[in-house]
C-alpha positions as a Markdown table, in Angstrom:
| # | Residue | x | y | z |
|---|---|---|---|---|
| 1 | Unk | 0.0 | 0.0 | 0.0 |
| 2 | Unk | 0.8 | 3.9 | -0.7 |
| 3 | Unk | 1.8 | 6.2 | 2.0 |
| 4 | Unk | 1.0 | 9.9 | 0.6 |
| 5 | Unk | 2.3 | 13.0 | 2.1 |
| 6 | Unk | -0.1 | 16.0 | 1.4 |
| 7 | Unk | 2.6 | 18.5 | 2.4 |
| 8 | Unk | 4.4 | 17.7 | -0.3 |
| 9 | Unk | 2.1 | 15.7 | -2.9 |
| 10 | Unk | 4.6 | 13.2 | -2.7 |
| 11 | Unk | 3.4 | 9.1 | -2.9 |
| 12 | Unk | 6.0 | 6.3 | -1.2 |
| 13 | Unk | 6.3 | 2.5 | -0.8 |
| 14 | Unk | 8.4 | 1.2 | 1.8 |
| 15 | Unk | 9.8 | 4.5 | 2.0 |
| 16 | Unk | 10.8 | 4.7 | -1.7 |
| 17 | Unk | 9.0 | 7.5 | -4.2 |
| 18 | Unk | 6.7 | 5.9 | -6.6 |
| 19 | Unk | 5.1 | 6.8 | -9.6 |
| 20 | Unk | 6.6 | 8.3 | -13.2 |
| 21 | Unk | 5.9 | 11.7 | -14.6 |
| 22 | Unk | 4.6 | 11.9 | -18.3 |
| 23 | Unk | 5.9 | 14.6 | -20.7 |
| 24 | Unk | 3.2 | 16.4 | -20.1 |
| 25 | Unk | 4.4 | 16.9 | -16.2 |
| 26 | Unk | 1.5 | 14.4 | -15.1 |
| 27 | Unk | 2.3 | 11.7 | -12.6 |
| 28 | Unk | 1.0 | 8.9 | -13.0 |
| 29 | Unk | 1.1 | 5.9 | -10.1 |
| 30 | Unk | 0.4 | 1.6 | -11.0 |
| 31 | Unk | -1.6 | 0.1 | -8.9 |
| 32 | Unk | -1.7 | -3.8 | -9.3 |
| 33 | Unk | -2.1 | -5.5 | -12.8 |
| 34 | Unk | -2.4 | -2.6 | -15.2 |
| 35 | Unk | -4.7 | 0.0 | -13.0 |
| 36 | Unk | -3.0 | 3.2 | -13.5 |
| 37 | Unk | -3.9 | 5.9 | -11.4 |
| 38 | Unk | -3.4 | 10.2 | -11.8 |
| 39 | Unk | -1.4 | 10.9 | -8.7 |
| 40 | Unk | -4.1 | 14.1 | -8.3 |
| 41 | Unk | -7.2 | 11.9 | -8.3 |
| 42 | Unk | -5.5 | 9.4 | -6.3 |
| 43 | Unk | -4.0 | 12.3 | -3.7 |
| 44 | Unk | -7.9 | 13.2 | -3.7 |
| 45 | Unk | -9.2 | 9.6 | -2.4 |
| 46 | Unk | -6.6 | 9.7 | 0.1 |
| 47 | Unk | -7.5 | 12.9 | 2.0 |
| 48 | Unk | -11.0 | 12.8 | 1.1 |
| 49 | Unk | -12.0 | 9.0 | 0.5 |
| 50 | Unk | -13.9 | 9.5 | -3.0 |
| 51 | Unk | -12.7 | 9.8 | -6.1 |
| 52 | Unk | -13.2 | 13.6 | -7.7 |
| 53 | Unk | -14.8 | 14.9 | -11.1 |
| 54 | Unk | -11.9 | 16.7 | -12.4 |
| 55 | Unk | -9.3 | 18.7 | -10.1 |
| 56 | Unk | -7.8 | 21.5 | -11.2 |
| 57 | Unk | -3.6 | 22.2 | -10.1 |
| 58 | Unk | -4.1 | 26.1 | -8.6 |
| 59 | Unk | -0.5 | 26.7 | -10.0 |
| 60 | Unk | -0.7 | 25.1 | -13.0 |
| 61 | Unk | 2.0 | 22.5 | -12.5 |
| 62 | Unk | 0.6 | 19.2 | -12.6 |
| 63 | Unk | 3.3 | 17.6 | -11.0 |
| 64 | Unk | 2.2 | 19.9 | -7.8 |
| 65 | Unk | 0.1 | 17.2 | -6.1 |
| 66 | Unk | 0.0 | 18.8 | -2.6 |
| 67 | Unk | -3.2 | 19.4 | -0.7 |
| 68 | Unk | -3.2 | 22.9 | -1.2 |
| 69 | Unk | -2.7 | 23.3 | -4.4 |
| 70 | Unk | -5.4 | 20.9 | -5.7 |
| 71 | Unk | -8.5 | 22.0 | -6.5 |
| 72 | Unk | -12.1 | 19.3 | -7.3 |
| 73 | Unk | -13.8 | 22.0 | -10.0 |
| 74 | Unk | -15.8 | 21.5 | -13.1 |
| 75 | Unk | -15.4 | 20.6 | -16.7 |
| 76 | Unk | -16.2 | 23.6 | -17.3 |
| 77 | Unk | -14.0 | 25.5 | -14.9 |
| 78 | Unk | -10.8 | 23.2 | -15.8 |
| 79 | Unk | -10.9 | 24.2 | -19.1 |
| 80 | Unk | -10.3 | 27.9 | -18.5 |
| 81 | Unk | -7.0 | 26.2 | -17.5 |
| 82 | Unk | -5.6 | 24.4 | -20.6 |
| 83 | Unk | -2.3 | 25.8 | -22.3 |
| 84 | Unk | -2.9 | 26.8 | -25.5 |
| 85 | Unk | -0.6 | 28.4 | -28.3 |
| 86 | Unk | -2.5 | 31.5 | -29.3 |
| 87 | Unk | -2.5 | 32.7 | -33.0 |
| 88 | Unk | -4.8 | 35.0 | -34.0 |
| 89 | Unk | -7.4 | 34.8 | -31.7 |
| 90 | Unk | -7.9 | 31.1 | -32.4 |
| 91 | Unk | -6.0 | 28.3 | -30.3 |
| 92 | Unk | -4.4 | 24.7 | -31.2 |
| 93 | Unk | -3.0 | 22.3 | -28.7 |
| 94 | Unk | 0.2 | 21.4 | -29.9 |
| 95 | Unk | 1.2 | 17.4 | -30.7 |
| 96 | Unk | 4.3 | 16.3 | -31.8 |
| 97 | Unk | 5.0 | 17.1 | -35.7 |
| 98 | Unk | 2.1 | 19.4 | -35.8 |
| 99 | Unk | -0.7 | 21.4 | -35.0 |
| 100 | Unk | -4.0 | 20.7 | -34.8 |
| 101 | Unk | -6.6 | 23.6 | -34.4 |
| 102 | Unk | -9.0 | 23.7 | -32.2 |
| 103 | Unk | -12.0 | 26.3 | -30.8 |
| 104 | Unk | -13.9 | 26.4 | -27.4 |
| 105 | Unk | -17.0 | 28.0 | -26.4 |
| 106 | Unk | -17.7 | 28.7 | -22.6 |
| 107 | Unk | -21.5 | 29.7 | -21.6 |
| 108 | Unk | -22.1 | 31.3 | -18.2 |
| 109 | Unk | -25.0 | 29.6 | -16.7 |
């Protein structure tokens, strides 16, 4: 079993840090036979014993997986946070070798 320090966002077994970060800055922690867990959501279910909708990192850095700095929001709400290349007004989410070009519309309800 995980031991999670919500000082520092930080998962350990037997001591030893766990988990690998994606290029992306994501962490991700296995869990058993191919269950692969966000170490955000899974911070989540530690302190708060269910599992979130979506969490938002308050500084942006998704490797940032301390208690204060995670944030359960909605879809709606964690998009205002995606990184996005902007061009003229319209954004694309970079992928390796090329863009691809893409347009949101947030309603306030």
């Amino acid at each position: 079993m995980f031991q999670y320090n919500p000082c520092t966002g930080q998962f350990t077994k037997n001591g030893k840090p766990v988990g690998w970060r994606r290029k992306d800055g994501y962490i991700f922690i296995s869990q058993g036979r191919g269950k692969l867990y966000l170490a955000h959501r899974l911070a989540w279910k530690f302190i708060y014993g269910r599992w979130p909708t979506e969490i938002d990192h308050l500084d942006g850095n998704p490797s940032n997986n301390s208690m204060w700095n995670l944030k359960e929001v909605s879809h709606q709400e964690n998009l205002f946070n995606l990184k996005f290349h902007r061009n003229g007004g319209k954004s694309s989410r970079k992928r390796p070798g090329h863009w691809h070009p893409r347009q949101y519309y947030l309603f306030r309800s």
